[in-house]
N, C-alpha and C positions, 0 to 999 in steps of 0.2 A: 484551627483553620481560620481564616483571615473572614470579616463580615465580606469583602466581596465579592470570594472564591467560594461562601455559601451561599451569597444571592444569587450566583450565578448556576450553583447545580441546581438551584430549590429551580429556577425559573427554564433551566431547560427540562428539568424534571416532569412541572407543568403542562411544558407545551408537548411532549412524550405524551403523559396520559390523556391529553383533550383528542391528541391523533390515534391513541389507539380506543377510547372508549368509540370516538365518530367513526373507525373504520369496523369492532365491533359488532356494532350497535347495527348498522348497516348495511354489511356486508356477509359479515360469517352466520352461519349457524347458530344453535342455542348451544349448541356441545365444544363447538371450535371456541368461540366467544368466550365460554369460560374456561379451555384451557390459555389462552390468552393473557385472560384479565387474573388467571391465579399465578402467573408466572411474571407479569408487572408489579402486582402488588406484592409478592416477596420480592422483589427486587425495588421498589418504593418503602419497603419496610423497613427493610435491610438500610438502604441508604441515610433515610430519616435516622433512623435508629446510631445510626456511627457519629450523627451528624449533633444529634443535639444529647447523645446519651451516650457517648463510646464505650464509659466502663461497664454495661450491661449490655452488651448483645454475644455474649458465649461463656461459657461456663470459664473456660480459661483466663477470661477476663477480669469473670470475677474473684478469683483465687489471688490472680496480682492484679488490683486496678492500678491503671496509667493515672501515673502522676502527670504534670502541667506538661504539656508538648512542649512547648517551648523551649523547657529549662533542660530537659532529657533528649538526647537523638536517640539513646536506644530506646525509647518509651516510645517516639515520632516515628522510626522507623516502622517498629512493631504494629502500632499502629495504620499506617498506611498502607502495608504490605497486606494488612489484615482487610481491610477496607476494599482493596483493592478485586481479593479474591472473592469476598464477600457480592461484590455490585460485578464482576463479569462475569458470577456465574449464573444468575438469572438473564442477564445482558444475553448473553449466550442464547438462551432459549429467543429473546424477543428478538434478535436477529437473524438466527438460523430460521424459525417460522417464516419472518417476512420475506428471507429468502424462497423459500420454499412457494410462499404464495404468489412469489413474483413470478415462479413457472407455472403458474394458473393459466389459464385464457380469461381474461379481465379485462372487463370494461373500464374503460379512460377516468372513468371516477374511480374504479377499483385501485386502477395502477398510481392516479398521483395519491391514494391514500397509504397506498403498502412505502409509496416512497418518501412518503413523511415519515410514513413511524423508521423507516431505513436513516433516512435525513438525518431526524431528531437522535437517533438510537449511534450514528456514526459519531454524532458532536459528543454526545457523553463519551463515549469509551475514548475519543481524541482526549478527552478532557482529564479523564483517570489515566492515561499514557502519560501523559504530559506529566502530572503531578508525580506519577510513581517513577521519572524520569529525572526529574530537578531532585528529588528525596535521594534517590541514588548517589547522583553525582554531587551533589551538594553532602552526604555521608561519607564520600570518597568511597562508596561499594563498588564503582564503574569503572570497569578494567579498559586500557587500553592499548589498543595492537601495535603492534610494529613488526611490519610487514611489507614487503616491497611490493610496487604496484605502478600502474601505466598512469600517472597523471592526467595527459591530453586527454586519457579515452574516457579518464574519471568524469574531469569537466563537460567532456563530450554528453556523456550519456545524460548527468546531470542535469545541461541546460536542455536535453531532447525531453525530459522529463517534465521539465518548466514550459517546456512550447506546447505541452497538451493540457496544462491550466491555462494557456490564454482562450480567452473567451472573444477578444476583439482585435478585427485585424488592422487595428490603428496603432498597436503596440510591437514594438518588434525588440526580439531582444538579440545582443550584442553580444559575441565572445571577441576576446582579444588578449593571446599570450603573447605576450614578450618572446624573442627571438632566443635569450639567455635561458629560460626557466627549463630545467633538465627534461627530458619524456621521463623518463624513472626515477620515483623519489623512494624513501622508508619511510615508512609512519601508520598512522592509523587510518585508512580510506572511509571507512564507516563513518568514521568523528568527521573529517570534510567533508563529506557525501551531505551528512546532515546539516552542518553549519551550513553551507550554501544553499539547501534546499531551503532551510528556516529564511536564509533572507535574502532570496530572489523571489522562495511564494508571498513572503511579507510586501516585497515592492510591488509582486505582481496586484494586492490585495489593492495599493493603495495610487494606481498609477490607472489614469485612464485615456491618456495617447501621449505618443513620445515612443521612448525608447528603455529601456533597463538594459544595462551592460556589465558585464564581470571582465573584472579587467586582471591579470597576474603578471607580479616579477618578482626578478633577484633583489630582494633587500639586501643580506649579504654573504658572502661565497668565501668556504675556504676547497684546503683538496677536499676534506668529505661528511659537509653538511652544509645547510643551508637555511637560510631564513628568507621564507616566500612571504611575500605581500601579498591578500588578494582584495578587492574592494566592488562593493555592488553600487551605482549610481543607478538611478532613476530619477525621471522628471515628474515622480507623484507631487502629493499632497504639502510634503515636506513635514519639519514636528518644529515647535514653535522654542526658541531658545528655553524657556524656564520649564518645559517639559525635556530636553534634550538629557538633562543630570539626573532624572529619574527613569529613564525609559527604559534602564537594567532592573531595576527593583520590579522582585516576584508579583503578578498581579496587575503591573501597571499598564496601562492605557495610555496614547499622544496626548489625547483630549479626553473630557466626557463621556463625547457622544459617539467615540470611535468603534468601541463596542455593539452598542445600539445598530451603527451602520454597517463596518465591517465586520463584526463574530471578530470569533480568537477568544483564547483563553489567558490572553496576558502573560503566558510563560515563556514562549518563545523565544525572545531576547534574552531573560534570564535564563534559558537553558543553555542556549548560545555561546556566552558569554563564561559559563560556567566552563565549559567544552575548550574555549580557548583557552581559559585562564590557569586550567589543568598540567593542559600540556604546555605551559608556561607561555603561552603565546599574549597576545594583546587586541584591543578590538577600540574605535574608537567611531564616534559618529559626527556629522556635519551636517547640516540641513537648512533649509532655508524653505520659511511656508510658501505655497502656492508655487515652490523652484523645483523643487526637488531633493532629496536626501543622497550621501553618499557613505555606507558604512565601510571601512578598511578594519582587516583582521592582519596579523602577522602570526604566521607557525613557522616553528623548527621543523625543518627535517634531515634526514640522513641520505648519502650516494646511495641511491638503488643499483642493483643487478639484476638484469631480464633473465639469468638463468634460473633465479628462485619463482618467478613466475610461470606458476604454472597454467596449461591451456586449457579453460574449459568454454563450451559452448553456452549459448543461451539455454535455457530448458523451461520450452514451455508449451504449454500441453494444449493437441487438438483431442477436444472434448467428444467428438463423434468415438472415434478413435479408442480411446480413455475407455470408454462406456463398452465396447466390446469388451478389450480385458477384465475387465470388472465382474463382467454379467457371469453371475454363477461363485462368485469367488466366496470362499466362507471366512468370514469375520468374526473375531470375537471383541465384545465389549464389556470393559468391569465400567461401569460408571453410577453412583449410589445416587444421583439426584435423576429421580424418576422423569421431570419434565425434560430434562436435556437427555432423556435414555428413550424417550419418547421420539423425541427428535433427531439424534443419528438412526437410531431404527427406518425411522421415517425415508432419513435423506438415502439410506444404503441400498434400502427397499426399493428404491425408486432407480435404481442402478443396474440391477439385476442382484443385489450381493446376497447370502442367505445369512442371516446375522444371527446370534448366541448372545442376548444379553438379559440382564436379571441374572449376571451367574455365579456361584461364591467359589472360594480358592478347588475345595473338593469336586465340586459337580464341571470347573474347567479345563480340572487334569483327566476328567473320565471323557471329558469331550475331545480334547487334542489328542488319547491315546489311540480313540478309535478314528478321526477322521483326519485327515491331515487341514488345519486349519491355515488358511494365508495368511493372517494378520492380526493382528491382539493390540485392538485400542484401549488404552491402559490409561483412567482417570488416575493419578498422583495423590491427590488428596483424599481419599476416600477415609470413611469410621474404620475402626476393629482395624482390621488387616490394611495397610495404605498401599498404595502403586508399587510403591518398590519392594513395602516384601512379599508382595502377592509377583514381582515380576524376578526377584532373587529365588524365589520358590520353582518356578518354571525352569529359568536358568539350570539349577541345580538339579532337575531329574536326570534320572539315568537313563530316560527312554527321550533318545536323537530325535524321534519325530517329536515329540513335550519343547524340551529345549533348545532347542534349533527356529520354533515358532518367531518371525519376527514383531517386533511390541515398538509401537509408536506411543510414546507418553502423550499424553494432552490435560493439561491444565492450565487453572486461570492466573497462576504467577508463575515464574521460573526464574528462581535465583541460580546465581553461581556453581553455587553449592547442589542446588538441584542436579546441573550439568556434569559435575564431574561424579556425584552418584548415581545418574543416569549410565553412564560411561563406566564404571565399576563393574556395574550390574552387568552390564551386556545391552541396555535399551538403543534401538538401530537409530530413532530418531526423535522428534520434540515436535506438537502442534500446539499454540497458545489457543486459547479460548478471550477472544471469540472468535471464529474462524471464517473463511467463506466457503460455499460449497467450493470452490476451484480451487482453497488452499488443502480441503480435505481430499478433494479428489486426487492431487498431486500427489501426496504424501503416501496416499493408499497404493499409486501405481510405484513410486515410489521403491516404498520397500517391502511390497508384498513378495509369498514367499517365490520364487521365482529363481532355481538354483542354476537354469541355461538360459539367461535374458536372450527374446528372437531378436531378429533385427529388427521386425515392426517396432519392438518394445523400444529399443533405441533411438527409433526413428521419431519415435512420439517425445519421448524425453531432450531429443536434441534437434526440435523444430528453430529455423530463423524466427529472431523477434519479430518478423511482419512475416505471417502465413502467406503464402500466395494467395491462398482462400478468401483469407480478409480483403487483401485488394483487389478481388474482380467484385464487391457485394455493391452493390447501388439503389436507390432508392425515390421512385421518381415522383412514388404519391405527396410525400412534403412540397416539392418543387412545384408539383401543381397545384396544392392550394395557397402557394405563393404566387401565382401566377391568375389567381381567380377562377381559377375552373377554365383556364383558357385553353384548349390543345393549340393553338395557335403561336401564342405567345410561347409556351413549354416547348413547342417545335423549334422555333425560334432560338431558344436560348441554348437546345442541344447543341443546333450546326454550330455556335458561337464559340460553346464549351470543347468542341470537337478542332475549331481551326485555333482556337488558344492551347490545344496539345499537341499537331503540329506546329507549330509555333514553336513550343517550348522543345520537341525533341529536334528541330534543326538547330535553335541556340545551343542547344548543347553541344550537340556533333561538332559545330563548329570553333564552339570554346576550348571543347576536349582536347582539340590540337594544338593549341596555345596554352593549354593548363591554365585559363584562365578562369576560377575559382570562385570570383567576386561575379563575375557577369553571368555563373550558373547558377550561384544563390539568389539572385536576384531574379532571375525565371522563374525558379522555383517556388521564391516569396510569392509571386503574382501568380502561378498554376493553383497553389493550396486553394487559395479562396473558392478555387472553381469545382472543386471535389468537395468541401465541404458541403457547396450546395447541392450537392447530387448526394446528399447524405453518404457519400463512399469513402467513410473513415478511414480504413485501411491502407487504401490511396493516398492519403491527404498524410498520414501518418509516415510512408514514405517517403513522401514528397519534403515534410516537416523535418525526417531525420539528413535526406540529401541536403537541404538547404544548412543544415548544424553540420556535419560534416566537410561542406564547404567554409566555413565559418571559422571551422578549427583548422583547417587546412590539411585535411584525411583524402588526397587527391585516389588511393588505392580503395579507399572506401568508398567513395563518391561513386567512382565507377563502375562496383561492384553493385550500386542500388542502382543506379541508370540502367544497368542492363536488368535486372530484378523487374524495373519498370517496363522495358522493353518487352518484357517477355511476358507479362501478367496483365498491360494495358488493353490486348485486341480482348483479351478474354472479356476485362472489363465491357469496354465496347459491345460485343457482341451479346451479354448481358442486356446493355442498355438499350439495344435494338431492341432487343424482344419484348423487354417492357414498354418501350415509346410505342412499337406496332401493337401492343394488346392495349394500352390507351387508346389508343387511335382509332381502333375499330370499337371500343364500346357507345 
């Protein structure tokens, strides 16, 4: 590993333990404190340990010590794939905790300390993705799809992803498809998905008013393939010519001090770059400092057909909801590292679920014969018996109620290989470690055992991306201590916020008859800011995907969230009454 991809764990490593010793020391208990600090420092141990002594941290290691990384990929890969399970699965524990204590009721020093050790704790595991990501595809382990898929909805959704990392509304970003570029291509959507995220969040990183734009066309066309151009401009920072030849090399930085100011891990671009160069594509960059940067990529793709596409909805979970089915459900867990068996207990308990863990292959077949269990979270890696023969064992009984149990794997790698002996076995699904409580909770509803799914069950699984719920929430207490304690002023600024949303539903009414596209985004641009301030994300999220789907030119879409707003707005409002009157009288 390179001197400045160890400087850089040794020092986030660092500021990880200065936040959780101060939160701690501080906050927790004597009992909580040191489950904490024993579940940091095997995962500080661990880490160190890979870092300056690889061939000594497992017995299997020492049997065959790795020879020079460098010189060996199979030794490198082994290595980091080692490394990698090694540091998420303590990871694990010290993010499931601080989730857990972020549904505390905490004091304002409690909460920015739980969200440091969150902060610090998300930047590492970005930083072990990344790495275990470039090792991959840089091995050629990294399969990729071809698969037909909606382009425009691709880009769509993409930049609606990019518009919730902007933080300033000085910055607006741009979509613009060419008139030529097919709606259905063939390829890999995941592999674009990600290139364009890597370098629209990168522009977003480095851009502080202007614009960033993703621009797409036909490079070149036959009857049935194609080579699309796409290019991101921004008016950042720019990167200075003698940095421009290096800015793909693993690790690197524009400048010095780009690290220092903006984070990153320096692999981005060479991830990027790898992605393209796979699928034979090209990628080149232009920049000019203090102008702005414009990177262009070129991919092959193949004529899609919309009949291979098939329809599925969004699925995403109302957690009220969630928690009913839940309550009562019986769970079983194999998992051998006591602090993270500690910790789903923890999370499930808190669900209502009655859980089964601590339990070896014999005492979980005496348990499933007698009760009918929903769900078998199944750690993969475990000593003596592992995931899969402890989940081929279940399979294999002869009692329906035993094997029929459904089993979600969860561990801290998943190779290939993992996946199709997952798939062999019979295992229904796959959770990576480290999780968040709403990816566990998903998984659980999921594929618990549920052999007549109700329509509730449906209905929770295949919610709109924007909840109605979300968009009636509002929040008036921030606004008024923007406002000094004024009710005055806070009065003031509702009736404002109230005629800039009439305002904005007559420009639309009246665009809507003309399909005129550009003059509703541009409403829309100027409504968001005024939801933001009334902290009513939900709203503003709306509003944020109306304005992208005018953008793209989704005139059926547009319409379909207009009226969505139509309908979820008075609720809003009537919300906001309530709260400005119970201001008003204190």
């Amino acid at each position: 590993m390179s001197i400045s991809k160890t400087t850089d764990l040794l020092d986030q490593l660092s500021q990880l333990e200065r936040s959780v010793s101060e939160f701690s020391f501080e906050e927790l208990s004597a009992d909580e404190a040191m489950e904490l600090k024993n579940s940091f420092n095997t995962f500080k141990s661990s880490l160190e340990c890979q870092i300056f002594n690889p061939n000594q941290n497992s017995d299997s290691l020492k049997k065959e010590p790795l020879m020079v990384l460098d010189k060996q990929e199979v030794s490198q890969k082994e290595f980091i794939t080692h490394i990698s399970h090694e540091i998420r699965t303590p990871l694990n524990s010290i993010i499931g905790f601080a989730n857990l204590l972020k549904e505390e009721k905490l004091t304002t020093s409690q909460q920015k300390k739980v969200e440091a050790i969150q902060f610090a704790s998300n930047t590492l595991l970005k930083l072990i993705n990344e790495v275990l990501d470039y090792s991959k595809i840089s091995s050629g382990n990294t399969s990729f799809e071809s698969i037909d898929f909606k382009l425009h909805g691709l880009l769509n959704d993409v930049m609606f992803l990019c518009e919730t990392l902007l933080v300033d509304s000085q910055i607006e970003l741009i979509i613009d498809i060419d008139k030529s570029v097919p709606k259905i291509i063939k390829g890999d959507p995941s592999k674009l998905s990600q290139v364009i995220l890597n370098l629209v969040g990168n522009s977003i990183k480095f851009v502080n008013q202007g614009f960033i734009k993703l621009g797409v066309f036909v490079k070149e066309a036959n009857e049935n393939d194609y080579v699309l151009e796409f290019s991101v401009t921004d008016t950042g920072i720019g990167i200075s010519k003698e940095k421009i030849n290096s800015i793909f090399e693993r690790y690197s930085q524009g400048d010095n001090d780009t690290y220092l100011k903006y984070g990153g891990t320096g692999l981005g671009l060479s991830i990027t770059k790898e992605i393209i160069e796979k699928q034979n594509g090209e990628i080149v960059i232009n920049s000019v400092v203090s102008k702005g940067t414009t990177v262009s990529f070129t991919l092959p793709f193949s004529k899609g057909d919309l009949n291979n596409i098939s329809v599925e909805k969004t699925k995403n979970l109302d957690i009220k909801e969630a928690k009913k089915l839940l309550e009562g459900a019986e769970i079983m867990v194999f998992e051998d590292n006591l602090m993270n068996q500690h910790l789903i207990l923890e999370q499930l308990t808190k669900w209502g679920c009655n859980v089964h863990t601590n339990v070896t292959l014999e005492k979980a077949l005496a348990i499933l014969a007698a009760k009918k269990v929903d769900l078998i979270l199944m750690d993969l890696k475990m000593p003596n018996l592992n995931g899969f023969e402890v989940s081929k064992a279940i399979r294999l009984n002869e009692n329906p109620l035993i094997r029929n149990t459904p089993i979600v794997a969860f561990s801290a790698d998943f190779t290939e290989q993992d996946g199709k002996d997952c798939e062999s076995i019979g295992i229904n699904d796959f959770l990576l470690k480290p999780y968040t409580l709403n990816d566990l909770m998903s998984i659980i509803v999921k594929n618990k055992r549920d052999d007549n799914p109700t329509e509730e069950f449906g209905l929770i699984l295949q919610k709109q991306m924007i909840e109605p719920k979300e968009t009636t929430i509002v929040d008036l207490n921030s606004l008024l201590k923007d406002c000094f304690g004024e009710l005055e002023m806070l009065n003031e600024l509702i009736k404002l916020f109230k005629t800039n949303v009439l305002e904005f539903i007559g420009n639309v009414r009246i665009h809507l008859k003309t399909d005129n596209l550009v003059e509703i985004a541009f409403s829309a641009h100027k409504l968001k800011a005024s939801f933001a301030m009334l902290k009513a994300q939900g709203m503003r999220n709306l509003i944020v995907e109306l304005e992208a789907n005018c953008k793209a030119n989704e005139l059926d879409k547009v319409k379909e969230l207009y009226e969505l707003f139509l309908n979820d707005y008075p609720l809003l409002e009537n919300n906001l009454n309530i709260d400005l009157e119970i201001l008003n009288k204190k």
